[in-house]
N, C-alpha and C positions, 0 to 999 in steps of 0.2 A: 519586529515588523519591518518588511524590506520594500513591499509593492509601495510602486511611487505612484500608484491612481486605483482609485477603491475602484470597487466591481456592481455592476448592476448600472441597470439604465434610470436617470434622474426621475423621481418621483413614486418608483416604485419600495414597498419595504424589503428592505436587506438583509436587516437584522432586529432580533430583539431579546433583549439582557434582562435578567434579574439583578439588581447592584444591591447587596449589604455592606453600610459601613458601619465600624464599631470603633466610637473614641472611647476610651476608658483613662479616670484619670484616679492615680492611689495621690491622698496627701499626708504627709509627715502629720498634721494636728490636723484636728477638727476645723472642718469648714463652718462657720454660719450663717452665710447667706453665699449664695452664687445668681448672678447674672448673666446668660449667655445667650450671645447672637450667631445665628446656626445659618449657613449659607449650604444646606443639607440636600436642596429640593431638583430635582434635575427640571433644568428648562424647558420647554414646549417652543421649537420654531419650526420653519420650512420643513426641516432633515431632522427632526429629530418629534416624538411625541411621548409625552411621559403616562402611560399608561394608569400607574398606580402607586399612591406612593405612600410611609408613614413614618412618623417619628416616636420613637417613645424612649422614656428614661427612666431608669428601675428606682428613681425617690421619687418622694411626690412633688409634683410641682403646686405653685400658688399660683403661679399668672403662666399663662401662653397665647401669645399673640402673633398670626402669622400677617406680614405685610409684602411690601416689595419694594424694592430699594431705589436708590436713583436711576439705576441701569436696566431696571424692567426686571432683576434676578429674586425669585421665590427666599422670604426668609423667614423665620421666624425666633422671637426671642420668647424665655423660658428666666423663670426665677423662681428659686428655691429656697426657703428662709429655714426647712427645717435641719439640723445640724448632721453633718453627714462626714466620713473618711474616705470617701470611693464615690462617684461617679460615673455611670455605663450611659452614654447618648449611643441608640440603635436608629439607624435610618435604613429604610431598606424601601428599593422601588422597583417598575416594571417600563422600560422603555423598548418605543419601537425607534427602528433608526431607518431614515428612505437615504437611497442614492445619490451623492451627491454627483455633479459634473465632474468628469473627467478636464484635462488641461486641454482635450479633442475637441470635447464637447462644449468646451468656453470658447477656443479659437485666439485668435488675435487680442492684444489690446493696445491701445498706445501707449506711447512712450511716457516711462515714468515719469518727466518731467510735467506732463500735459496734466496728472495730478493733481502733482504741487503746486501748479499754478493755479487749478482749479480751487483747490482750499483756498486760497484766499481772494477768490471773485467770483464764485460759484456761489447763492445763496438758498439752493433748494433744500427740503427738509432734508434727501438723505446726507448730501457735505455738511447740512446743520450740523448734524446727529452726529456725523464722522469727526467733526473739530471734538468732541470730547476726549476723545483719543491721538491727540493731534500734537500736545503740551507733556512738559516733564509732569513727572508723578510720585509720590512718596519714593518707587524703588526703583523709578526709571527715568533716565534724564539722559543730555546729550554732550559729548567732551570731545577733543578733536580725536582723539583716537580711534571712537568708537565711529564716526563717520568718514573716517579714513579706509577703515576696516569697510563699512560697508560700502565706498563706492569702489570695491572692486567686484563687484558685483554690477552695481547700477551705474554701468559707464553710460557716455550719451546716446540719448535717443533710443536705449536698448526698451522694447516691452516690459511693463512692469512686472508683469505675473512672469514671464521668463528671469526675471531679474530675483524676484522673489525665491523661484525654487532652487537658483543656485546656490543664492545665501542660505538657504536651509541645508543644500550637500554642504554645502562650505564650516558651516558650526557645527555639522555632525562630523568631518574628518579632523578640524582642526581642535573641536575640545573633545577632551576623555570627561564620562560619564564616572564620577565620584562620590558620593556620598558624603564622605568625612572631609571632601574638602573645602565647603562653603556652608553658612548658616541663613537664615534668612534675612539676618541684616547684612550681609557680605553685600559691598556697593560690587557695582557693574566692572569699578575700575579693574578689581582686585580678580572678579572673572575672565575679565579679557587679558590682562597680563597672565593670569596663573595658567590659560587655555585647562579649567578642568571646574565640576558641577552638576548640577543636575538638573531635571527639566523645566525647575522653577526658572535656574539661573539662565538656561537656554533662551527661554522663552522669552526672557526679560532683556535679556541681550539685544535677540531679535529687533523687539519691539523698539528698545534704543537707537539704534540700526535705522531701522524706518524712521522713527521720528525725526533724529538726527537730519533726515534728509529732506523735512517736511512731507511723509507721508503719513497718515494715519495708521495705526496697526493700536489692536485690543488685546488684553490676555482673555485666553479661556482656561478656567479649571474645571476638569473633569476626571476621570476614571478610562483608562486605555486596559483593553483584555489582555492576558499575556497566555502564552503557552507554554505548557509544561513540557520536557523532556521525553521525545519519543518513546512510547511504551508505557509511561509515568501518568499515574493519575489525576486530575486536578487538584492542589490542594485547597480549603479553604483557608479566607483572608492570607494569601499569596497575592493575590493581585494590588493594583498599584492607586495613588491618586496619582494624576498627571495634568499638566499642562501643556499648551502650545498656543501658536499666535494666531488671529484672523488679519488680514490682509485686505484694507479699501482698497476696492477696485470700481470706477465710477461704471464701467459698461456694463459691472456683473456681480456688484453688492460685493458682500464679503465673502472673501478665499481663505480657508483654513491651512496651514501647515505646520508638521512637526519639527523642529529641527532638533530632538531630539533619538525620533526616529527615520530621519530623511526622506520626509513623507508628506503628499498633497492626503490629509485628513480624509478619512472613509468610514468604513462599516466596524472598525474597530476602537472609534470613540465616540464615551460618552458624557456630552459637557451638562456639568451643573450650573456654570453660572458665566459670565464676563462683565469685565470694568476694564483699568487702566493700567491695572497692577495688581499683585499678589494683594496685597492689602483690599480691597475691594471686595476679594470674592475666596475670602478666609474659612474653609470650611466652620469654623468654632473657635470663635474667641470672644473673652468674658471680662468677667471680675471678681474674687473671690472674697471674702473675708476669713482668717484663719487661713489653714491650712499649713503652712511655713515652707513647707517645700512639695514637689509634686514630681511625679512618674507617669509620661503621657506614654499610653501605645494604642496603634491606631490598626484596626484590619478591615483590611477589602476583598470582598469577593465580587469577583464578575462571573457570571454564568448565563452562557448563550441557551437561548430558550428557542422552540420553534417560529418560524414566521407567520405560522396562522393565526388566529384570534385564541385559541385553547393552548400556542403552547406546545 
């Protein structure tokens, strides 16, 4: 994905997805009991509406309980006491996605500094709300490098949201997209030095970046469509989860972007949950009994559906 501003005018729908995810977990011995907390459920906000949605898991459960988390994200936990070697968690949903603003259509903002200052003497609900994202966090924290790194970007008095999307071109030229080269505990340091990861690691970067600087910035986790090779059929669970950042901006709420795919967020994602960090908004993690050792694989399909009510 290359367009740097989704298409469609704000308010209108753009688009709308079917998403199946499928975690499947094989374990070395028997399990007998499993506990898991499922951040499965796609959100409902401004730009985004979840039409339909469900979860199911081919053992029987004993308890399911759906709630919502500190963050306002859909979840639900699940426990399993009868003795199992395999595990299939199916989530599959129906979202519409409306237009966001283009960087045209938001216009001007001040200077990033006028922020920062605001965080900390500004006491209205929505900078309440934004100091949650404001502080280090289990995978994301601030060191002199990484705010070295981002004030080339956020020189003085530059617009914030201009400042913003630079830093998003800036971590899509300067790191290569890796797979094999970072784990989810891989610290921020070890990304920035290595310039190489993937969109967790992006996003997290990001977000260090910002705070570093005293700006607020969230992660989102979601699902981005991908396309197949011209000619080439869609295939299933091909597609991806993903992440990317939202950006506090006091004139205009929050800004989404990728900088994974050097991109002001549009019609081609769709977020299930945000907090402060990867940690927060996990699609699936648990606690097992038994099992010894385990083989997780995960597939996603994304599949554009039509814009009208039917589809």
């Amino acid at each position: 994905m290359s367009d740097l501003l989704p298409e469609g005018r704000p308010g209108e729908v753009c688009a709308r997805y079917r998403v199946v995810h499928e975690t499947r977990y094989r374990y070395q011995s028997t399990v007998t009991l499993s506990q898991q907390y499922l951040h499965l459920t796609p959100r409902s906000f401004a730009f985004q509406q979840t039409e339909s949605h469900q979860i199911w898991l081919d053992r029987s459960v004993d308890d399911a309980r759906d709630g919502t988390d500190y963050f306002g994200n859909c979840t639900r936990h699940v426990a399993l006491t009868v003795p199992h070697d395999s595990l299939l968690v199916h989530a599959e949903s129906t979202v519409a996605l409306f237009a966001r603003p283009t960087l045209a259509d938001i216009g001007g903002t001040l200077p990033w500094e006028g922020t920062r200052d605001m965080m900390a003497k500004e006491k209205s609900a929505a900078t309440l709300e934004a100091c949650r994202y404001l502080y280090a966090s289990p995978h994301v924290y601030a060191f002199p490098e990484l705010e070295a790194y981002a004030r080339e970007s956020y020189t003085p008095c530059r617009p914030q949201l201009d400042a913003a999307l630079e830093l998003t071109h800036r971590i899509f030229e300067d790191f290569d997209f890796d797979a094999r080269a970072t784990e989810i505990s891989t610290p921020l340091e070890q990304v920035l030095r290595g310039r190489r990861g993937v969109c967790q690691d992006f996003a997290q970067l990001m977000i260090g970046c910002l705070r570093s600087l005293g700006l607020p910035a969230r992660y989102i986790s979601g699902y981005i469509l991908t396309h197949p090779p011209e000619g080439k059929p869609r295939l299933v669970g091909a597609d991806a989860s993903h992440a990317w950042v939202s950006v506090f901006c006091p004139e205009r709420g929050w800004v989404d972007f990728d900088p994974t795919n050097r991109c002001l967020v549009g019609h081609e994602h769709i977020t299930l949950g945000w907090g402060r960090d990867f940690s927060d908004v996990t699609p699936m993690r648990g606690i097992v009994l038994g099992g010894g050792g385990q083989v997780l694989d995960v597939e996603v399909t994304v599949t554009p559906l039509g814009v009208g009510p039917d589809g």
